[in-house]
C-alpha positions in Angstrom: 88.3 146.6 201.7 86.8 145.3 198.4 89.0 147.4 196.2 91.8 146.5 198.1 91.2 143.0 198.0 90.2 143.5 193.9 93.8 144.5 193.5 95.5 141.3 195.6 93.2 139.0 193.1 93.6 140.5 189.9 97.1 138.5 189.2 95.5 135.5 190.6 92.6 136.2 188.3 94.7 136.7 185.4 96.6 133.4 185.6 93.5 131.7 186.1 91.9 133.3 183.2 95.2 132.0 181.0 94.7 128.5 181.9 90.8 128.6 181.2 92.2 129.6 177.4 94.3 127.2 177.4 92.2 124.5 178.6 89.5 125.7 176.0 92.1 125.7 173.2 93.3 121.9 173.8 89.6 121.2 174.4 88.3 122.6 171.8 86.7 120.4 169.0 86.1 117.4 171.7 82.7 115.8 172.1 80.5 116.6 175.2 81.0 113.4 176.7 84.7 114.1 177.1 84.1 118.3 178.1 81.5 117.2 181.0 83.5 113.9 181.8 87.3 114.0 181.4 88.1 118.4 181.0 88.9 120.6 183.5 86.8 123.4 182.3 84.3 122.8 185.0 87.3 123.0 187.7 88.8 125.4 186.7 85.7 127.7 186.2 84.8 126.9 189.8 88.3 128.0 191.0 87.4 131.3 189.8 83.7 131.6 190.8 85.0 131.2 194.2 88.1 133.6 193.8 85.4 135.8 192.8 82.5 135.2 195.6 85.6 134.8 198.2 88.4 136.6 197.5 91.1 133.5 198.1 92.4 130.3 197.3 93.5 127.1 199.2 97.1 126.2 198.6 95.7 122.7 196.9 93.2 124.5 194.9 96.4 126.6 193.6 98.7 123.1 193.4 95.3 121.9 191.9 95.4 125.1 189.0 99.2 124.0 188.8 98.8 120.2 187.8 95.9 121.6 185.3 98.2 124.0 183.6 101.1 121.7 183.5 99.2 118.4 181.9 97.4 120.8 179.6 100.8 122.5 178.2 101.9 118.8 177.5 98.7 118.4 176.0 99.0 121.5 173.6 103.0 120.5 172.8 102.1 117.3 171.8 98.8 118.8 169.6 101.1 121.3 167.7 103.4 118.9 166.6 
């Protein structure tokens, strides 16, 4: 049952895993007040901890992962240019 429920994860995991880069790439260079404060590095961290330690997510934990990956993008667009 572990393997199998290893498999239904790992495209969860993966998606998870992109935001966390991209979080840490529009984050990067930023003081710690702002990291420990204002980032969503700790969120989304503990979003996959519990993937992990559980094996599932709550649909607002996912909407949650959604709104992260969304302002973030912005954040990186308006970065690069």
């Amino acid at each position: 049952q572990m393997i199998e429920r290893q498999e239904k994860i790992k495209p969860i995991l993966e998606k998870i895993n992109m935001v966390l880069e991209l979080v840490k790439e529009v984050d990067e260079g930023k003081d710690d007040y702002y990291v420990k404060n204002y980032s969503a590095l700790s969120f989304v961290s503990s979003i996959m901890g519990q993937l992990k330690k559980r094996g599932k997510l709550s649909e607002k934990q996912m909407a949650g992962l959604n709104k992260v990956y969304k302002k973030y993008m912005k954040m990186k667009e308006n970065k690069d240019v």
